[in-house]
C-alpha positions as CSV (number, residue, x, y, z in Angstrom):
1,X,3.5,0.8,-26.9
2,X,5.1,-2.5,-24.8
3,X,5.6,-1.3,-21.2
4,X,6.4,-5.1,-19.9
5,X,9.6,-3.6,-18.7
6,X,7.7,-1.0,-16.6
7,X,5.7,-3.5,-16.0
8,X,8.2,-5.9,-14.2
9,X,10.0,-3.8,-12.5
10,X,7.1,-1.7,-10.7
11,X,5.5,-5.7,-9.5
12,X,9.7,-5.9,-8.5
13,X,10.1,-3.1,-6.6
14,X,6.6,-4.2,-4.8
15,X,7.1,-7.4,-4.3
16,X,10.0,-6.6,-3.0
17,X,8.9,-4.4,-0.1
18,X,6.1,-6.5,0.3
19,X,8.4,-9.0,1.6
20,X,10.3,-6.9,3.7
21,X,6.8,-5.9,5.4
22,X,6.3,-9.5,5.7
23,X,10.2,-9.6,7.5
24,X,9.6,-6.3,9.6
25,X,5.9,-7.2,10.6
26,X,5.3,-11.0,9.8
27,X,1.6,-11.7,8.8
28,X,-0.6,-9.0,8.9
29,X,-4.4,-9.7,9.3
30,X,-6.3,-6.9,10.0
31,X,-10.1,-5.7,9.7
32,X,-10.5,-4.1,6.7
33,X,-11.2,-0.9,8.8
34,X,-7.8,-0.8,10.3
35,X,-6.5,-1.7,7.1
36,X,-7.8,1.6,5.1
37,X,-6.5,3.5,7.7
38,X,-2.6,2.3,7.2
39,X,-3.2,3.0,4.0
40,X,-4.3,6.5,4.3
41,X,-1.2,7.0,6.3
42,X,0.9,5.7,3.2
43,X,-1.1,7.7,0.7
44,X,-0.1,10.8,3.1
45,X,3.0,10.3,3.0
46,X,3.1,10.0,-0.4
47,X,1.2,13.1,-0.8
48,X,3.4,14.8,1.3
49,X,6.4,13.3,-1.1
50,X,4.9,14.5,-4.2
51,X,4.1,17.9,-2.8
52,X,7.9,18.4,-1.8
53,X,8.6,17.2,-5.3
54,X,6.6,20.1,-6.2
55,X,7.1,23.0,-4.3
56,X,10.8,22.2,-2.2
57,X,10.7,20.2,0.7
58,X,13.3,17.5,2.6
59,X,10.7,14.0,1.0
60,X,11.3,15.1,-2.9
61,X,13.1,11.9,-3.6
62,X,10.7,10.1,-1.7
63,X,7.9,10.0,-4.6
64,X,8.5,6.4,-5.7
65,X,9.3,5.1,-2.8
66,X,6.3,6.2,-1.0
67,X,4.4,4.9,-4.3
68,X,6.1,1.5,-3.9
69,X,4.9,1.0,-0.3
70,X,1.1,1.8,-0.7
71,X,1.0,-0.5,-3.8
72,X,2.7,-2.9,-1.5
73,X,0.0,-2.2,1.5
74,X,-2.7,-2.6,-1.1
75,X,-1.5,-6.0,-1.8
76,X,-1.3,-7.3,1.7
77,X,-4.7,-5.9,2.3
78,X,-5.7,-8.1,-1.2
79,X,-3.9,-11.1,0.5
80,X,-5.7,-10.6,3.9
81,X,-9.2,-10.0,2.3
82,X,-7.9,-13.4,0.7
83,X,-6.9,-15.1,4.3
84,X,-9.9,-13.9,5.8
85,X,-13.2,-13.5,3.7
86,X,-15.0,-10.3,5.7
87,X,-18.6,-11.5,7.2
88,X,-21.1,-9.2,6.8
89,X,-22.3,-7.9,9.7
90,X,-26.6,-7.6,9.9
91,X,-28.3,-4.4,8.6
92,X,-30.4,-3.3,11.8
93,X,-34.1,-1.4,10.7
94,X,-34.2,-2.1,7.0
């Protein structure tokens, strides 16, 4: 089974929105903390997508979309991470 066409055009349709996070926002570097928590908010909405997909609601065409954009969030959090190597912080007690 090839899927390279899949492939292609799901890293298309992300790369795509990446950039035009990168036009709406410019460079995002956040701590990874703040960085899960945009991220929940995307995987909300998609959930909230996907569940009017399922049962009726006004986001039922939203499903790919909303896909698109966390796939695209988890790729500027993988660039950041890149950027910006986390330090640990110290364990206290141990």
């Amino acid at each position: 089974m090839d899927n390279t066409g899949t492939i292609n055009k799901s890293l298309e349709l992300i790369l795509s929105e990446r950039f035009a996070q990168d036009q709406k926002w410019g460079e995002q570097n956040h701590a990874p903390l703040l960085w899960v928590a945009i991220l929940t908010e995307e995987v909300g909405e998609l959930s909230k997508a996907a569940l009017h997909q399922e049962f009726g609601g006004p986001d039922a065409e939203n499903v790919l979309a909303e896909a698109v954009q966390c796939a695209a969030v988890s790729l500027a959090i993988v660039e950041c991470l890149l950027r910006n190597p986390p330090i640990p912080k110290p364990t206290h007690g141990a």
